[in-house]
C-alpha positions in Angstrom: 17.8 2.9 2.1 15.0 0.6 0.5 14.8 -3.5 -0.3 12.6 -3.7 -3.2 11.6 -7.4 -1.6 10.0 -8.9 -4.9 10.3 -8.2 -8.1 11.3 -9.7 -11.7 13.9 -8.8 -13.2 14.3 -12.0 -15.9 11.1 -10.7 -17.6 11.6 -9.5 -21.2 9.8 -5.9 -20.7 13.5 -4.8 -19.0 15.8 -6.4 -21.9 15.8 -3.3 -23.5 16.9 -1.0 -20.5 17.3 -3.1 -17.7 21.1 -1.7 -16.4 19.5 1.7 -16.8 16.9 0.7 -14.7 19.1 -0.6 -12.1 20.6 2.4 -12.0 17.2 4.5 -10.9 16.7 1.9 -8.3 19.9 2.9 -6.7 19.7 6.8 -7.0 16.1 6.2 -5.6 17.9 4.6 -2.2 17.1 1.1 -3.0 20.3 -1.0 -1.8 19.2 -4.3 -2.4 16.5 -6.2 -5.4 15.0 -9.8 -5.0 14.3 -11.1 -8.3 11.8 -13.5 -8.0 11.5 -17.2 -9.6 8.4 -18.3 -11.5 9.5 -21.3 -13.1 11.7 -23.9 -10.9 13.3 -25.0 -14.8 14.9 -21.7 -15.6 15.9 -21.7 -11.9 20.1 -21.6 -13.1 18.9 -18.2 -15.6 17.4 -16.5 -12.6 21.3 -17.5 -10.6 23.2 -16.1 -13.7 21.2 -13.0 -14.0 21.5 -12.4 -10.0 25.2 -13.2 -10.6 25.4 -10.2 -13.1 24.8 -7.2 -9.9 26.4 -6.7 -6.7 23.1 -5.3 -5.6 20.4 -8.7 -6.9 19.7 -11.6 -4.8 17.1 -14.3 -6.0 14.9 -16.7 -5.1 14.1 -20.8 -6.4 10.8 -21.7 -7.5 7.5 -22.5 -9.0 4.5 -19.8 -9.7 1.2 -21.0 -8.8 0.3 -20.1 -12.3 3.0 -23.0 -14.0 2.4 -25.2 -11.6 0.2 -27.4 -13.9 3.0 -27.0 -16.9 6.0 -26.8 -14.9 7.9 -30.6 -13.8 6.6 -30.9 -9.7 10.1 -30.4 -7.9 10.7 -32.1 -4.5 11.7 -30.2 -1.6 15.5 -31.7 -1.8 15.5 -30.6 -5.4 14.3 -27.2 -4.7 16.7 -27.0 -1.3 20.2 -28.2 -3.5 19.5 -25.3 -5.8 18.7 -23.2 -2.8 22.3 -23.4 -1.9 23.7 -21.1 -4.1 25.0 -18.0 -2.4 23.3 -15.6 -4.2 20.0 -17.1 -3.6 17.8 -16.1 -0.2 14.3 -17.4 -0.6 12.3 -20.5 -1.8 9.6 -19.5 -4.1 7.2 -17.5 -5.5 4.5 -20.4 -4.7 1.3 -20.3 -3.2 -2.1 -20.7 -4.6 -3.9 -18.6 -7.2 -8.1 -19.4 -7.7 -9.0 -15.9 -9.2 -6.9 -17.0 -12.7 -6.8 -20.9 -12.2 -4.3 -21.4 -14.7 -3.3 -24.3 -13.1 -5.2 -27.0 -11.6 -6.0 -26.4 -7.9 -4.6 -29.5 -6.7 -1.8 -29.5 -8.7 -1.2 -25.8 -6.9 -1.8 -27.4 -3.4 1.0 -30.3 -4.5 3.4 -27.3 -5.4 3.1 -25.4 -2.8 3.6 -28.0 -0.3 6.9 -29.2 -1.7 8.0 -25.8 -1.6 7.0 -25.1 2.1 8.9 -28.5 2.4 12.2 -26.8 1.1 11.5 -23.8 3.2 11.6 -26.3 6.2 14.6 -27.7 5.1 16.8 -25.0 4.1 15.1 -22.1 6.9 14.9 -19.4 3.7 12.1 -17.7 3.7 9.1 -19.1 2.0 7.7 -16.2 -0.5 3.8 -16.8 -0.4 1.8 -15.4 -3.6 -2.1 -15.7 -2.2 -5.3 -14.7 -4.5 -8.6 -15.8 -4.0 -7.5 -18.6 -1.8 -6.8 -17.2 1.8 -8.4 -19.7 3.4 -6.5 -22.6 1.6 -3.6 -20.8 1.9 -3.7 -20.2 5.7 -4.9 -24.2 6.5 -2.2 -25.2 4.2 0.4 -23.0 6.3 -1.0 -23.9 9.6 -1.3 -27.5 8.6 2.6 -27.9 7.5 4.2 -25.5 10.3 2.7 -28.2 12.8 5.4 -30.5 11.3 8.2 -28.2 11.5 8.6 -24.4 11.6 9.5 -22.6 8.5 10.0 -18.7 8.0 8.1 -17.3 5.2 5.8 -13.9 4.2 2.8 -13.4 2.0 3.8 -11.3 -0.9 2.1 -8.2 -2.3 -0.6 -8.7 0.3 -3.8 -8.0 -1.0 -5.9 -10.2 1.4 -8.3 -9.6 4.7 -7.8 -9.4 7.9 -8.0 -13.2 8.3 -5.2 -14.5 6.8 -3.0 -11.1 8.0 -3.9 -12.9 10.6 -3.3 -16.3 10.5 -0.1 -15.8 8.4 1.1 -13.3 11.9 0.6 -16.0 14.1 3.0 -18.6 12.7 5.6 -16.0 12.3 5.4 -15.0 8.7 6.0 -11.5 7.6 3.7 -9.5 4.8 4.4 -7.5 2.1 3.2 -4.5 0.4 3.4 -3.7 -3.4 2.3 -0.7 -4.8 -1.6 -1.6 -4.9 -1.8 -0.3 -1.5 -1.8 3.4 -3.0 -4.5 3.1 -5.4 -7.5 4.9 -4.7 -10.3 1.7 -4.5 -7.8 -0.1 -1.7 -9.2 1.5 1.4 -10.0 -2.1 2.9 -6.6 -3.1 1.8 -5.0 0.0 3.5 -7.5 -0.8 7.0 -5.8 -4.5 7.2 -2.5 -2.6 6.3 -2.4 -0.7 9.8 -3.4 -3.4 11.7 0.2 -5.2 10.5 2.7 -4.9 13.5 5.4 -2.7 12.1 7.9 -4.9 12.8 6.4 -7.7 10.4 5.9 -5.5 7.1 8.2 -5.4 3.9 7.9 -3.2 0.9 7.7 -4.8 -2.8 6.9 -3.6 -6.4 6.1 -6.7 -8.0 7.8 -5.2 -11.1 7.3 -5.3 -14.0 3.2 -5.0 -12.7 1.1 -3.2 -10.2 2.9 0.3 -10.9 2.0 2.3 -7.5 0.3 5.7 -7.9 1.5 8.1 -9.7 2.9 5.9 -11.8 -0.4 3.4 -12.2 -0.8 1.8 -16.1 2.9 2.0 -16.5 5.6 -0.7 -16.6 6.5 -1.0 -12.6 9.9 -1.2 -11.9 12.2 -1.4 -8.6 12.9 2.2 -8.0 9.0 2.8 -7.8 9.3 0.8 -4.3 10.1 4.6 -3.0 6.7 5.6 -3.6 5.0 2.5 -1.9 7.1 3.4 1.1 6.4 7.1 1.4 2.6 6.5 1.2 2.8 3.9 3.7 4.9 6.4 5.8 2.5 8.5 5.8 -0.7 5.7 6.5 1.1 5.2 9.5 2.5 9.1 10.3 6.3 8.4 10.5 9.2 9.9 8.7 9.4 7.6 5.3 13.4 7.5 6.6 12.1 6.2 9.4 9.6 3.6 7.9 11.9 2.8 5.4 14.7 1.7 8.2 12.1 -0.6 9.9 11.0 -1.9 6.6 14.8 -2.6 5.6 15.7 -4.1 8.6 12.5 -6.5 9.0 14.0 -7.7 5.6 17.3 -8.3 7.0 15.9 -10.3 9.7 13.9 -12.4 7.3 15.9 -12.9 4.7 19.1 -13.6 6.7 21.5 -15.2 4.6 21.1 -11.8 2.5 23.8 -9.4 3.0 23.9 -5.9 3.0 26.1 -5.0 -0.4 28.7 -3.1 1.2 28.9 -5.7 3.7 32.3 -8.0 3.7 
């Protein structure tokens, strides 16, 4: 079985299909979807939608991208929503430089309050990184030393550095379909280097389709095809690497529970 570990299932390209789309996901051997927050406001839509499947957790949050637009939350804020049972992680945050739709320090300010409800609650802190791995990794280093906090960086698509960095204050990674497109050999080289016990498999959906499916609308059963090829990057049975992968999600994200669990 797979955890499709981040993906979007409030976004309007799935109102037309999106309980037949659920429905691949599970003949495809996924068992579980995290449907990711982008906006802390419409925090109580992602809870409902979550509410709607046995098989859909969510996370609380504030995209790097609305983080100028979006009201700044405070970690208690962020944490009282957070205690919702159908809700396992704090985030997406993180910081974003390559699109800059919002203003850096207004990113930095977001990000921090979230890493504060991370501390707070202990659910995992779901890190989006682009053209900011430095910032990102001081900002992490820099808040664990008051407090530990679990966390991982999401659809990791940096260097070795922050891999790094991110590894040695416990945080997990995760790998959307990118890592199977042809131009991502760097990616892929960081990608073995990732203890096997510290990696999760994402799609990101509705974006970053992996190969074969590249161009189209990405969606949660697609996470089948990011964990073969990665099965294959590092020569095990894909029912193998798709156990580890599963239960490295379990022990991160552990107030989620297994759907057929009681």
């Amino acid at each position: 079985m797979l955890i499709d570990s981040h993906c979007h299932l409030d976004f309007p390209d799935f109102d037309d299909d999106r309980d037949d789309l659920m429905a691949r996901a599970r003949e495809n051997g996924v068992e579980l979807m995290v449907t990711i927050s982008t906006q802390f406001s419409r925090a109580k839509e992602i809870i409902t939608l979550a509410e709607q499947y046995h098989d859909v957790v969510c996370s609380i949050g504030t995209h790097p991208h609305e983080a100028g637009r979006e009201a700044h939350a405070q970690p208690h804020e962020i944490a009282a929503l957070a205690e919702h049972p159908k809700v396992v992680g704090i985030g997406e945050t993180g910081l974003d430089y390559y699109y800059e739709k919002s203003p850096i320090p207004d990113q930095q300010r977001n990000f921090r309050a979230h890493i504060g409800a991370a501390r707070l609650t202990q659910l995992p802190l779901i890190v989006h990184a682009r053209d900011a791995d430095i910032d990102t990794a001081d900002i992490l280093e820099e808040e664990a030393q008051k407090g530990a906090f679990p966390g991982l960086i999401h659809c990791f698509t940096a260097g070795p550095e922050l891999a790094k960095r991110a590894l040695d204050i416990g945080f997990y990674i995760s790998i959307s379909g990118i890592a199977t497109f042809k131009n991502a050999g760097a990616l892929r080289d960081t990608i073995r280097s990732i203890p096997l016990d510290r990696l999760l498999v994402e799609t990101d959906a509705p974006f970053l389709a992996p190969t074969p499916h590249r161009g189209k609308r990405n969606e949660p059963s697609f996470v089948a095809h990011t964990a073969s090829y990665l099965s294959d990057l590092f020569k095990l049975p894909v029912e193998q690497f798709s156990q580890i992968t599963t239960e490295n999600f379990y022990r991160l994200f552990t107030k989620a529970r297994r759907p057929d669990a009681p």
